[in-house]
Phi, psi and omega in degrees: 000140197280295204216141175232166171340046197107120116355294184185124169231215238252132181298195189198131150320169164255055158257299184286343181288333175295306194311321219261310152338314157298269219295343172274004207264345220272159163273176152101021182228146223272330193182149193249121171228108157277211196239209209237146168226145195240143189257155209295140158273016189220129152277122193239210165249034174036046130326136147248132184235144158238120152284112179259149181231124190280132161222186214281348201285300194133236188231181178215128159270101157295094205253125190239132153219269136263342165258159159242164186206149187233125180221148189249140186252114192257141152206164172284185168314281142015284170284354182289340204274296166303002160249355168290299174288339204260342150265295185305332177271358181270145167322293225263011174217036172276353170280009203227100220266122169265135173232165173248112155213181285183112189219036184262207193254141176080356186256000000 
């Protein structure tokens, strides 16, 4: 990872902190930020899901657990597929039900 975000910026669930530990692991990726956590409005079955949504940036992982968090993966274009598979495929995140879309302009 090139540069990061701040000094210290907003903490990450513990959820997003397993996620973002992988993803910092991937090469090709320029910065990591996360977001603000809002805490869930639905009672479940304390499932976790990450939604990744591909943009102009490279992606934003919607990380729902007990908190949600939006946290953006800046890489080029190029590099997103390979960093998509390099999260959905790892071991050490098979507990964790992934969905895919898609947010650009024109798309």
């Amino acid at each position: 990872m090139l540069n990061k975000r701040g000094k210290k910026h907003t903490t990450l669930t513990e959820t997003a902190s397993e996620v973002v530990k992988i993803v910092k692991k991937i090469p090709g990726i320029n910065m990591v930020a996360p977001g603000i956590i809002s805490k869930n409005q639905r009672r479940g079955s304390g499932q976790r899901y990450v939604t990744i949504v591909k943009t102009n940036a490279g992606l934003q992982l919607i990380i729902s657990g007990q908190g949600t968090q939006k946290v953006a993966v800046h890489c080029e274009n190029k590099d997103v597929d390979r960093v998509i598979s390099g999260i959905t495929e790892h071991r050490d995140l098979s507990h964790i039900i992934f969905k895919l879309r898609e947010r650009r302009p024109g798309v």
